[in-house]
C-alpha positions as CSV (number, residue, x, y, z in Angstrom):
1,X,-2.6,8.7,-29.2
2,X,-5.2,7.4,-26.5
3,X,-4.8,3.8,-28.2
4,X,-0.8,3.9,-27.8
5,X,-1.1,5.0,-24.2
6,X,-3.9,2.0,-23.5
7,X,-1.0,-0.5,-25.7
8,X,1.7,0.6,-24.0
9,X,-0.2,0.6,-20.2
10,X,-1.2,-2.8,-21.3
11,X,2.2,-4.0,-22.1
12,X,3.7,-2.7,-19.0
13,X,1.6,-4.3,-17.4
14,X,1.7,-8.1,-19.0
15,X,5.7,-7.6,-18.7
16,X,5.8,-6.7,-14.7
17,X,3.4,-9.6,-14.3
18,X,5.7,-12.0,-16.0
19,X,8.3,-10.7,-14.3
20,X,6.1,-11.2,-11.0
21,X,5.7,-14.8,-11.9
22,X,9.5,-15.5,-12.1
23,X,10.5,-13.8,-9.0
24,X,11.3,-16.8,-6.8
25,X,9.4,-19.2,-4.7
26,X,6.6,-18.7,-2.4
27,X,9.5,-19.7,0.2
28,X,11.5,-17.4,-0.9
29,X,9.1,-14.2,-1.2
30,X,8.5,-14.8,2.3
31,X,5.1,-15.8,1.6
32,X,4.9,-18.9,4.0
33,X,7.3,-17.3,6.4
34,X,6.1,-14.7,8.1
35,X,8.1,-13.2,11.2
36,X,7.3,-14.7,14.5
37,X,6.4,-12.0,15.9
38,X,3.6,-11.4,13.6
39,X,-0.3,-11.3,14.2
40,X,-3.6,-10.0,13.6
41,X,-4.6,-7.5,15.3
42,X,-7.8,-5.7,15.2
43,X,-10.7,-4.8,18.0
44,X,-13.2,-5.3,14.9
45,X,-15.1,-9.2,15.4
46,X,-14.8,-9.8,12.0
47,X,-14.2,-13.5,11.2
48,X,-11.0,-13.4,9.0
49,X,-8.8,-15.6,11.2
50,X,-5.1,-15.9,11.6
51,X,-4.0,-19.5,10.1
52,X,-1.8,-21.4,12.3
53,X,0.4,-23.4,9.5
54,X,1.2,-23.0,5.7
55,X,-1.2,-26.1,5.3
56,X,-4.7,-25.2,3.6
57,X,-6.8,-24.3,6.4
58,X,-9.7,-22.1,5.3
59,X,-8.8,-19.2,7.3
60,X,-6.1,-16.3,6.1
61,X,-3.0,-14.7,7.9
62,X,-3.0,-11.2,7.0
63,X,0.5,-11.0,6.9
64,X,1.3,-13.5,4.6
65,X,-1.6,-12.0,2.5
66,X,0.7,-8.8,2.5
67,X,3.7,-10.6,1.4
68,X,1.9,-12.4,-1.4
69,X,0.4,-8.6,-2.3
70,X,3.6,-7.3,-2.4
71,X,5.1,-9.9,-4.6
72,X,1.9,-10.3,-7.2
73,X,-0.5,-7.3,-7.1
74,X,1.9,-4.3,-6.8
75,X,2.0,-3.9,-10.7
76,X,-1.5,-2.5,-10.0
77,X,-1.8,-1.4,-6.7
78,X,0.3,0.2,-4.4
79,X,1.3,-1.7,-1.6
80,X,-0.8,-1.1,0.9
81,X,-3.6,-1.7,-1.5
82,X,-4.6,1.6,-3.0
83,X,-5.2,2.7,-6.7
84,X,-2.4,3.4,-9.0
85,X,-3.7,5.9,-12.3
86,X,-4.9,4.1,-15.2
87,X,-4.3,1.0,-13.7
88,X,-5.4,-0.6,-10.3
89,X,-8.2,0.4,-8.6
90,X,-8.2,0.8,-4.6
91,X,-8.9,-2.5,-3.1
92,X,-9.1,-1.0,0.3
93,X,-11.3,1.4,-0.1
94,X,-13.6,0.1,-2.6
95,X,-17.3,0.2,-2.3
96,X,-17.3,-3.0,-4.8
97,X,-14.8,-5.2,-2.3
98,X,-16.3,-3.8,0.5
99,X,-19.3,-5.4,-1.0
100,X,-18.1,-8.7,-1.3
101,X,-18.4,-11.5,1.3
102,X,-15.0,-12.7,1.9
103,X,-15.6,-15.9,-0.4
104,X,-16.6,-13.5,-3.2
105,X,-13.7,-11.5,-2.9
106,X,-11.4,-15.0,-3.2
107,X,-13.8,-15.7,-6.2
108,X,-12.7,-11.9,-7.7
109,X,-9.2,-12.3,-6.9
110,X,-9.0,-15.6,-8.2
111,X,-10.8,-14.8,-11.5
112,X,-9.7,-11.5,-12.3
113,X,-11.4,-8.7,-14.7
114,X,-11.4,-8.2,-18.5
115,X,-10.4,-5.0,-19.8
116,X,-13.9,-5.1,-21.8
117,X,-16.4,-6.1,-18.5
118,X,-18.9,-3.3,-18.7
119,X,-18.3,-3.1,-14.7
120,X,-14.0,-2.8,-15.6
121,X,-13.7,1.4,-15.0
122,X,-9.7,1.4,-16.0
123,X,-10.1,-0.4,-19.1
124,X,-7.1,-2.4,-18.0
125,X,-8.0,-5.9,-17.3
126,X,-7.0,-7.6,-13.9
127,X,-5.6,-10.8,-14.3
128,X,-6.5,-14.0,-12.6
129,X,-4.9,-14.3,-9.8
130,X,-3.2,-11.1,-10.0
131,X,-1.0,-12.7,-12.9
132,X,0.8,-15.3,-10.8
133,X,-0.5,-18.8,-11.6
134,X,1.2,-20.3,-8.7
135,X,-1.0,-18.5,-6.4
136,X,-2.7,-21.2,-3.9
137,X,-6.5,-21.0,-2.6
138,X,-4.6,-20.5,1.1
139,X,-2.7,-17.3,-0.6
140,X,-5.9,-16.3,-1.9
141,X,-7.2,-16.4,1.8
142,X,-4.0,-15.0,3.1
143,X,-4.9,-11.7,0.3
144,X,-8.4,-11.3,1.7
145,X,-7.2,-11.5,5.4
146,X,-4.7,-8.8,3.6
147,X,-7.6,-7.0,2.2
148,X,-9.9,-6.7,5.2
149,X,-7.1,-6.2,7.9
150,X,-6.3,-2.8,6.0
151,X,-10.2,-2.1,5.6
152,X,-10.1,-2.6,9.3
153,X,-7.3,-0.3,9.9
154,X,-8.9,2.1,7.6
155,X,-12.5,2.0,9.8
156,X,-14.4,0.3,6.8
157,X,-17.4,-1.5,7.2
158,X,-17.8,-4.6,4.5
159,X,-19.3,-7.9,4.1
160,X,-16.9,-10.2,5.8
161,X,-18.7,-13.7,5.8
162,X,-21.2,-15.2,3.0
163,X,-24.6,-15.5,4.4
């Protein structure tokens, strides 16, 4: 019975990251559009900057990181980056990405999880990149600025830049 659950969480979760992948452009998901009016704000000094364009620029918007969330990781994890049962685990309130520096949190993102990593607790593997391919090194910036601006708002402490 526990191997049908675990089959059927496991193809639940390969079909809503396909359908993740085909669910329009990063133009059209909002991802490189944020509203004007949109910015970071935080009284913390921790370095994960605002970027200024779409271009590449080594620095994350936090807003656009939310859009790109919402659009690739929310098969997982709930919106506003939390757990969901059996599946994703809380990315805001995690000791382990609280524990990253912000480029080894990228490197996470952008690698993923097997199911069968001894350090996997869900026994649910995360995808690289969250299952969506066309996920950029910016958008990976963009999710970290995501990541910590909620770890801010939450009044986490984590290891923001590598040493």
């Amino acid at each position: 019975m526990q191997t049908k659950k675990t089959l059927g969480t496991l193809a639940l979760v390969a079909f809503v990251s396909l359908w993740n992948v085909g669910c329009g452009s990063e133009e059209q998901r909002g991802v490189n559009n944020p509203p004007a009016s949109s910015t970071r704000a935080t009284s913390s000094a921790k370095p994960v900057a605002k970027a200024s364009s779409g271009a590449d620029s080594g620095v994350g918007d936090a807003e656009k990181g939310k859009a790109t969330f919402t659009a690739s990781c929310v098969a997982c994890h709930t919106p506003d980056g939390g757990a969901k049962p059996n599946l994703g685990k809380d990315m805001i309130k995690s000791k382990f990405t609280a524990g990253l520096d912000d480029d080894a949190l990228m490197t996470f993102i952008k690698v993923g999880r097997d199911a069968g990593d001894p350090l996997n607790t869900t026994g649910v593997g995360m995808p690289p990149k969250g299952g969506d391919p066309s996920i950029s090194d910016q958008d990976l910036r963009n999710l970290v600025a995501f990541i910590r601006d909620r770890q801010d708002q939450e009044g986490i402490d984590y290891k923001a830049k590598s040493q």
